[in-house]
C-alpha positions in Angstrom: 208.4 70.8 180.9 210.9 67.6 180.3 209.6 64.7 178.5 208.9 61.2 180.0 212.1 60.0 178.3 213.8 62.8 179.3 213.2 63.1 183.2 213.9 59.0 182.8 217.3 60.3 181.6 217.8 62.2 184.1 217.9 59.4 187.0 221.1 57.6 188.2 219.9 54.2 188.2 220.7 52.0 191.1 222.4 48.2 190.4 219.7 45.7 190.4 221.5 43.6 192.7 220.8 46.6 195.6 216.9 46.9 194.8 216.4 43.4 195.4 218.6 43.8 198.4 216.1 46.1 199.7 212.8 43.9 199.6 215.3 40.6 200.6 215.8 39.1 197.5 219.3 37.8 197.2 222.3 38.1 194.5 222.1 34.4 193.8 218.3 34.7 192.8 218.8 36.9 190.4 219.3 36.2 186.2 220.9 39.3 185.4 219.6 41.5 182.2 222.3 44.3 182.3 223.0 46.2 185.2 219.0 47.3 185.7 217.2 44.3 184.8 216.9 40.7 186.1 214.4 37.9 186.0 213.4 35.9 189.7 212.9 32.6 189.6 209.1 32.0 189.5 210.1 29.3 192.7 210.7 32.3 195.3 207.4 32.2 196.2 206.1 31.7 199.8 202.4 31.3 200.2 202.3 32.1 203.6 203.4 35.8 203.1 201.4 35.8 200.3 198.4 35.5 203.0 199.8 38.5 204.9 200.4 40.8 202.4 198.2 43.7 201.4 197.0 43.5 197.6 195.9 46.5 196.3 193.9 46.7 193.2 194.4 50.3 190.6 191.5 50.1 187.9 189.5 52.8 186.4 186.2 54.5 184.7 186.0 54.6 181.1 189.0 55.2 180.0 189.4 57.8 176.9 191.2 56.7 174.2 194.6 58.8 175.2 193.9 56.1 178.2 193.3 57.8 182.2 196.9 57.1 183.7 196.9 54.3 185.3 200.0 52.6 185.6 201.3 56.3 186.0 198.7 56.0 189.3 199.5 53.0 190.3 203.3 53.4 190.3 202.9 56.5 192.1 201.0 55.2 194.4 203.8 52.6 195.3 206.3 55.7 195.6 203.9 57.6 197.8 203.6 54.0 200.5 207.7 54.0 200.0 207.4 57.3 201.4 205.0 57.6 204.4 205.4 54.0 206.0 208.2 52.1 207.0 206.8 48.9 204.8 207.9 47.7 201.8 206.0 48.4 199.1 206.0 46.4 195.5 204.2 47.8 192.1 203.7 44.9 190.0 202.5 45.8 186.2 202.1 44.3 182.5 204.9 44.6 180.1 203.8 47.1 177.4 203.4 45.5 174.3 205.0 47.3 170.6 202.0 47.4 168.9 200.4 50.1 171.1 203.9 51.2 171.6 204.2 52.5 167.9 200.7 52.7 167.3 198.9 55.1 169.6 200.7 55.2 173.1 203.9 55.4 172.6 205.0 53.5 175.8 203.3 52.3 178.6 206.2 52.5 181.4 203.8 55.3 183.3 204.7 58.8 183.0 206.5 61.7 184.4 208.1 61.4 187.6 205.9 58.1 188.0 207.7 55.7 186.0 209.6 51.9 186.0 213.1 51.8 184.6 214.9 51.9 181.8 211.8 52.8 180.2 213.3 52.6 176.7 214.0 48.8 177.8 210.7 48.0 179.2 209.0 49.7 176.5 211.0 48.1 173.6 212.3 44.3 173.8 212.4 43.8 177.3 213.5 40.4 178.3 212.3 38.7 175.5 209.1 37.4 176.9 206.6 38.8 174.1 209.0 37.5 171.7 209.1 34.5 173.6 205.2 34.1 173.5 205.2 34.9 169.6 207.8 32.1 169.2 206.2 29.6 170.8 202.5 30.1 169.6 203.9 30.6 166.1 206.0 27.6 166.7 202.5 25.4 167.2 201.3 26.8 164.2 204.0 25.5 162.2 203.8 21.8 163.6 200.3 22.1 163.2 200.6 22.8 159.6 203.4 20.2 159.0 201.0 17.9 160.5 198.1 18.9 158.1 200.2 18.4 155.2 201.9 14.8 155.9 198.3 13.6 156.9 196.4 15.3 154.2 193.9 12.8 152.9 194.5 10.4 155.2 192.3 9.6 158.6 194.4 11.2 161.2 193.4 14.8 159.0 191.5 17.2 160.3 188.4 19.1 159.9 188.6 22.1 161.4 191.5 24.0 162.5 190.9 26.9 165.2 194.5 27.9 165.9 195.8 31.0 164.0 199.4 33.1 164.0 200.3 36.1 166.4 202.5 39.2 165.9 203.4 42.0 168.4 202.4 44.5 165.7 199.1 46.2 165.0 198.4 45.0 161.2 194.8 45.0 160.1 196.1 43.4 156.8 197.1 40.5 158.8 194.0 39.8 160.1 192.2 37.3 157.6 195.1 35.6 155.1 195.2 32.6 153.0 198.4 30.5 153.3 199.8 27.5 151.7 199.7 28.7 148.0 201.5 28.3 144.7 202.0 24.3 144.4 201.6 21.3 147.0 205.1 21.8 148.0 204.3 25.0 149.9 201.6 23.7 151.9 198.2 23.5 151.8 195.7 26.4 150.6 193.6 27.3 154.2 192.3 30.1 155.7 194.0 31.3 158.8 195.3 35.2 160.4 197.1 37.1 163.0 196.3 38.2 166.0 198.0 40.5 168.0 200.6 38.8 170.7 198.9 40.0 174.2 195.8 37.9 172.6 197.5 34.9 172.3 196.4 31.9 174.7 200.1 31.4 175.2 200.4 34.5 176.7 196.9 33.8 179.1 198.6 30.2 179.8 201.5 32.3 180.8 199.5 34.7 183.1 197.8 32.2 184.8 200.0 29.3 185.7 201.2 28.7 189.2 205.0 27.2 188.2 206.4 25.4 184.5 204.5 22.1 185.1 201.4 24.2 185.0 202.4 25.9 182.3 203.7 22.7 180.2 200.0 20.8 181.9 197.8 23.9 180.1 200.0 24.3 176.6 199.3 20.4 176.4 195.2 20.8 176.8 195.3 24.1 173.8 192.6 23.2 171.6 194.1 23.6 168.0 191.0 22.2 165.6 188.5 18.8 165.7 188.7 15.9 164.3 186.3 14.4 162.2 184.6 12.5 164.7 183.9 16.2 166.5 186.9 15.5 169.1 189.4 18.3 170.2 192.8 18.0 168.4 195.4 19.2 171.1 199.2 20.1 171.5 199.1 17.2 173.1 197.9 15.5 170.3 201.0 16.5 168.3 203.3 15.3 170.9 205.5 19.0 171.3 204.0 20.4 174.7 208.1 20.1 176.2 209.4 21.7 173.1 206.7 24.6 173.4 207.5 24.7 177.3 211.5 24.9 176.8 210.6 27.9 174.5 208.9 29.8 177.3 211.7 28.5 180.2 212.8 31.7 181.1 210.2 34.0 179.9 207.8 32.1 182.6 210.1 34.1 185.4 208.9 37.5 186.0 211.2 40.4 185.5 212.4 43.2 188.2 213.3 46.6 188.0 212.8 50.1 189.9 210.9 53.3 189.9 211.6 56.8 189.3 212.6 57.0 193.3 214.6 53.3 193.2 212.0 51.2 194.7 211.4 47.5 193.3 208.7 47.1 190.8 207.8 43.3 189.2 206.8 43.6 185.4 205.5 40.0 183.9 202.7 39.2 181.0 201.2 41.7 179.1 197.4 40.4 178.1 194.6 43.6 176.6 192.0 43.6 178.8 189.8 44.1 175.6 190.6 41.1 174.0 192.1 39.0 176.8 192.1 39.2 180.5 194.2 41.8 181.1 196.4 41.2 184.2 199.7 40.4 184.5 201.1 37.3 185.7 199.6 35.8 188.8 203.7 34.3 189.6 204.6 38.6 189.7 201.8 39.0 191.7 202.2 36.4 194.4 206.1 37.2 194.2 205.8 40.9 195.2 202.7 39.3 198.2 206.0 37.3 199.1 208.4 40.3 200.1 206.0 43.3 200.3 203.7 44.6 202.7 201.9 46.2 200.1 201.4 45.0 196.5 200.0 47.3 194.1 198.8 46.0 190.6 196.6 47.4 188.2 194.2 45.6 185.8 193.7 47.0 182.2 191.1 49.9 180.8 188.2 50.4 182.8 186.8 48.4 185.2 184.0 46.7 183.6 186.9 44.8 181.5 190.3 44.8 183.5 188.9 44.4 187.0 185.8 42.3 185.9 188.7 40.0 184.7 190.7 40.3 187.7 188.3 39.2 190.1 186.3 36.6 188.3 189.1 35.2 186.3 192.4 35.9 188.2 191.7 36.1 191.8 189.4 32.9 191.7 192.2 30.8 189.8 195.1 32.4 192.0 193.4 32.0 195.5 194.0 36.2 196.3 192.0 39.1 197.0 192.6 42.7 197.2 192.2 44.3 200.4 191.5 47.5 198.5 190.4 48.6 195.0 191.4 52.0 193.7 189.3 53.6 190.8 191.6 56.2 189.0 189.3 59.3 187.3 190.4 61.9 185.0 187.9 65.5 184.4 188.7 64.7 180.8 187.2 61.2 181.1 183.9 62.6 182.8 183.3 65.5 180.7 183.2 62.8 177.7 181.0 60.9 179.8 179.1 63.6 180.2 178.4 64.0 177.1 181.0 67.1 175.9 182.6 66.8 172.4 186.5 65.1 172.0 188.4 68.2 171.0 186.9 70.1 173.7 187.7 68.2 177.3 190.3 69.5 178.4 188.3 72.6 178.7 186.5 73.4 182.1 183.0 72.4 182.0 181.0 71.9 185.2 177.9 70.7 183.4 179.9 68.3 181.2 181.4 67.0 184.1 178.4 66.6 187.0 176.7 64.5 184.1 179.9 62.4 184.1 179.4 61.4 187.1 177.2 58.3 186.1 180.0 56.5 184.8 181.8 56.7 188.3 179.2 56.0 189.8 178.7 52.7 188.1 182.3 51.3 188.4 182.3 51.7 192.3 178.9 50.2 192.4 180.3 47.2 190.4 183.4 46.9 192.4 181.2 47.4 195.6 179.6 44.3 194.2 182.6 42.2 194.7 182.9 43.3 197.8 186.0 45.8 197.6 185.9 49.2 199.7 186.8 52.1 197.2 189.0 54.7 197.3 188.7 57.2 194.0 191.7 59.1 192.8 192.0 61.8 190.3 194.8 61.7 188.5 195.7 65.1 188.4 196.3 67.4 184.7 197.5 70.8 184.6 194.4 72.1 182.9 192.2 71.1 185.9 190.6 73.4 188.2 189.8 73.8 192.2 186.1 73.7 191.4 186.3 70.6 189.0 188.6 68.7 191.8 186.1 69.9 194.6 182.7 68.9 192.5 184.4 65.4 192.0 185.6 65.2 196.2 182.3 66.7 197.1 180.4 64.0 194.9 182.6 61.4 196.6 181.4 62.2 199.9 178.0 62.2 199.6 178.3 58.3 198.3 180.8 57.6 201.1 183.9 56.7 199.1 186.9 57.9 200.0 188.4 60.7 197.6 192.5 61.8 197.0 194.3 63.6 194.6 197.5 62.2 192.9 199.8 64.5 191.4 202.7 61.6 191.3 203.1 62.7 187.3 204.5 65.6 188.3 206.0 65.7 191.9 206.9 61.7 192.3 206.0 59.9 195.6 205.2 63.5 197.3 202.5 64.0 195.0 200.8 60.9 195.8 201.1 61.5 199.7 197.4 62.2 200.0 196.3 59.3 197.9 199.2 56.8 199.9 197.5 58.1 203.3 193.7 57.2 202.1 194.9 54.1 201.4 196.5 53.0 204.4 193.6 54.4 206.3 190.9 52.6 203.9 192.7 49.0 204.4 193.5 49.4 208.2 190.0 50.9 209.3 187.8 49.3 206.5 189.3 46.7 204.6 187.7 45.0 201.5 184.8 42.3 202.2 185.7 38.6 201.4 185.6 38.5 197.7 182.1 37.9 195.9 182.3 36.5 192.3 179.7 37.9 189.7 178.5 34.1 188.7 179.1 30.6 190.3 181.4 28.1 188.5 178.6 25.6 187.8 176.5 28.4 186.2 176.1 27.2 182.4 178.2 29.5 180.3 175.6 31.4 178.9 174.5 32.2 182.1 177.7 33.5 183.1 177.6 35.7 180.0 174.2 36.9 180.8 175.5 37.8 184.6 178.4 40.2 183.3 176.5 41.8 180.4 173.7 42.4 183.1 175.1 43.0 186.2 178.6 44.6 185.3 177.9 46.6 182.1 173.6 47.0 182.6 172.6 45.4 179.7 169.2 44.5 179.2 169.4 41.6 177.1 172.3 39.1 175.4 172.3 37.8 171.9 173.8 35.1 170.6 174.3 34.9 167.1 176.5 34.0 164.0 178.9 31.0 166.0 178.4 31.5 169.4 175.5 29.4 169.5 176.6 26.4 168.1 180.0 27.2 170.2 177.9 26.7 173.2 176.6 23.7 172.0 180.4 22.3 171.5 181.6 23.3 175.3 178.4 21.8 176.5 179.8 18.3 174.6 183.1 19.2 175.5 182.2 19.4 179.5 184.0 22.4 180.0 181.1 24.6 181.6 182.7 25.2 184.8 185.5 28.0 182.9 185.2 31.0 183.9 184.3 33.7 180.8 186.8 36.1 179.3 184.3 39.1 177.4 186.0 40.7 174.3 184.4 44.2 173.9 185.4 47.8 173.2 186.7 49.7 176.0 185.7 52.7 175.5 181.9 52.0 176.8 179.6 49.7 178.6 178.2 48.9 175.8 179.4 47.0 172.7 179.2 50.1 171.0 182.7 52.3 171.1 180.8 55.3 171.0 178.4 55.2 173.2 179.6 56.8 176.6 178.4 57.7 179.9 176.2 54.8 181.7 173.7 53.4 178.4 170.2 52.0 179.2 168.0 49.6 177.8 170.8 47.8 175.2 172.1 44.5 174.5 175.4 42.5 174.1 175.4 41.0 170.9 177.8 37.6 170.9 179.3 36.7 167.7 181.7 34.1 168.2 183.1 32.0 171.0 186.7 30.7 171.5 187.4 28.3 173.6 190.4 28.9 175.3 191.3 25.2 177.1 194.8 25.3 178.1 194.3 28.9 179.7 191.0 27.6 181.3 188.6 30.2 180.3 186.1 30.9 177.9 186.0 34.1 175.7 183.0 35.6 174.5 183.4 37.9 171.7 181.6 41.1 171.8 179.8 43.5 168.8 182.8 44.1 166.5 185.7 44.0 168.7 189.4 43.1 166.9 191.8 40.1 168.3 194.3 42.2 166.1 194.2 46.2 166.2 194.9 48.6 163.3 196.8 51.7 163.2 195.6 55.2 163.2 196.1 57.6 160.6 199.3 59.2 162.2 200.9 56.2 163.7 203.4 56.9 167.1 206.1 54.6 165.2 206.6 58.5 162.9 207.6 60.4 165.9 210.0 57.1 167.2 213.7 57.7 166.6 217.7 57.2 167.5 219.1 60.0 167.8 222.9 61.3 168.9 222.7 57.9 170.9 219.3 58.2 172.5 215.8 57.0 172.0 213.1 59.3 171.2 209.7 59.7 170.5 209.0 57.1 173.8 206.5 58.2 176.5 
């Protein structure tokens, strides 16, 4: 069987300047990236389409830490629309970011005959946006600590600083430095550290703004320490929120390219949905709601995190709503749910999987909570069997969600026919409720908190400890309640704990620290041990990453 790179090889791609022909976006639009790539102008979009169009959410169960597929779903669900309805359909995704890239993944441009292209472009450098964001966050840093050292025992320095570095590379040496050694000339001594780039509030800021003005409005209000008094020290505050905005001038533009079958798909942003709120830009979206009929996105790991996010972060700032939520399952995902060892689920196991079934059954009662109607895919291996895909249907039915297969990895938008069909018939018979947010914006913060942890992941209790509590304290002075909350946890459970699968009873969210995210306008809530900047594993993917005879391997 060919290789994600190589069956991405294998298609002709089509000029840019004809896919954006097709969903009536004109030459003169477009900033041209080579012959496959351009940026639109973030000005394109028209609100009042954006009212008509069809959203479509793609989220998941638990994901398992080779990840459930999908942006593989999602994009073939936007080939399988292309193909049974006369409406133009847009997939609009997250850029992937390097650090998974050569860490675990490998890419994150979907898979098989699902895919955006040039995956070795998308997958790599891009457009420069993460670079962008790196810049210009890193950028702050270094006026910040110019600041600090020409106001160094004088009234104007300050007592705390909160803003730290970023780097699109998983380094867990990076994550807690010293800088400003070896002689006042080089600084001064301080405490600082990386985090990854899809954590950075830049990159929120980015996601979340409605046009550059916003953009330059939110970089001004970033928090970067106190003053002695106790008052916020901002970007403002150092007078360079143009110079930081003319850094991110293009990068704020989302970026189009096509699918495996030469339809449009938008690609803008990149935020973890562990660490950050894991959408992508809220300009891609509402630029695809401008020429599509249908607008598929996806929201990152499972959906107590990346849809969670979505609807109580995203879709209350951007004034949308999905008219649909897909939950994408794997057998391998439920038969670790269910309690069956790592190494061994890929093997068929009807016990392993029935038990798995709790964690389904959790997501679609959460996204039932918002309001969405459900439609549950399973993203279809080799290795799974007719009794395993009719258990999972079967299960389906008797809770009244509607079930598909998709099989887009391997047969393109024919293989995601079924689930394309489900769809269509789910938003024009029983389209999603009017959306219904898990807290109120007044709530107090710690309420909020409490809300999530209970309601969405079925905790029992919340603790705040170590810096949270006094954190609360400082948004409480800081009247900045109304934000809506951004939990950093594991993804791989409910819980806080990474290895505790299926659906856990009886636990509690332990809060350790609170960051106060005030130019992206929402509050994150750090949860159990969870790292702003991720390691790499034992075998990293960057060993099997090459250039060879001309070509890129080792990309998937």
């Amino acid at each position: 069987m060919k290789t994600d790179i190589e069956i991405a090889r294998s298609i002709k791609l089509h000029n840019i300047s004809g896919i954006a022909k097709k969903i009536g976006i004109a030459e003169e639009h477009l900033y041209h990236y080579g012959k496959y790539i351009a940026k639109v102008p973030a000005s394109l979009i028209n609100e009042e389409n954006v009212k008509k169009s069809n959203l479509i959410l793609v989220t998941a169960i638990t994901p398992t830490k080779a990840g459930i597929g999908k942006t593989t779903t999602s994009i073939g669900l936007a080939l399988g629309l292309n193909k049974i309805s006369k409406k133009k359909t847009i997939v609009t995704l997250r850029e992937p970011s390097l650090g998974p890239c050569f860490g675990m993944k490998g890419g994150a441009a979907g898979g098989g005959h699902a895919q955006v292209l040039p995956m070795e472009n998308i997958n790599l450098h891009f457009t420069g946006d993460f670079h962008a964001i790196t810049s210009a966050h890193n950028m702050i840093t270094a006026l910040l600590d110019n600041y600090l050292y020409h106001n160094r025992g004088t009234a104007n320095s300050l007592k705390e600083v909160v803003w730290k570095r970023v780097l699109d590379v998983n380094d867990r040496s990076l994550r807690y430095i010293v800088t400003g050694l070896n002689g006042t000339e080089n600084g001064i001594p301080a405490e600082s550290g990386f985090e990854i780039t899809p954590a950075s509030e830049i990159m929120a800021i980015l996601c979340l703004s409605k046009d550059i003005d916003d953009l330059k409005r939110r970089i001004g209000n970033i928090i970067l320490g106190y003053n002695s008094d106790g008052s916020a020290f901002m970007v403002n505050d150092l007078g360079i929120s143009g110079a930081i905005t003319v850094l991110l001038k293009d990068a704020i533009n989302p970026n189009l390219v096509q699918t495996t079958e030469h339809s449009a798909a938008i690609i803008h942003g990149g935020p973890f949905a562990n660490i950050a709120h894991g959408c992508n830009s809220i300009i891609a979206t509402k630029t695809a709601m401008s020429y599509a009929d249908y607008v598929i996105t996806e929201a990152g790991f499972g959906a107590d995190l990346g849809a969670e996010k979505f609807f109580n972060i995203k879709c209350r700032k951007a004034g949308i709503s999905p008219k649909l939520t897909v939950i994408v399952v794997t057998t391998q995902a439920l038969k670790m749910h269910g309690g069956v060892p790592i190494e061994n689920i890929k093997d068929k196991n009807i016990k392993g999987l029935k038990k798995g079934f709790i964690n389904l059954d959790k997501h679609i009662e959460n996204m039932k909570s918002f309001g969405q109607n459900v439609v549950v895919t399973l993203n279809k291996y080799n290795f799974d069997s007719d009794e395993e895909i009719s258990l999972i249907k079967d299960h389906c039915d008797q809770r009244h969600v509607s079930f598909a297969v998709n099989e887009s990895f391997a047969y393109g938008g024919d293989g995601a026919e079924e689930l394309a069909k489900e769809v269509i018939k789910a938003i024009d018979g029983t389209p999603s409720q009017e959306l219904h947010f898990t807290y109120e914006d007044n709530d107090l913060v710690e309420t909020k908190i409490n809300k999530i942890a209970k309601k969405i992941y079925g905790a029992s209790d919340v603790k705040f400890v170590g810096k949270a509590a006094k954190k609360l304290a400082l948004i409480d002075n800081l009247e900045i309640g109304h934000y809506p909350v951004c939990i950093a946890k594991t993804q791989y459970s409910f819980s806080d704990n990474a290895h505790v699968y299926g659906t856990p009873k009886d636990f509690t969210i332990t809060i350790n620290d609170i960051i106060i995210n005030n130019g992206a306008e929402f509050i994150v809530a750090i949860a159990g041990n969870i790292m702003r900047m991720p390691g790499l594993p034992a075998e990293p993917q960057a060993k099997h990453i090459d250039f060879v005879n001309g070509f890129v391997e080792g990309l998937s």
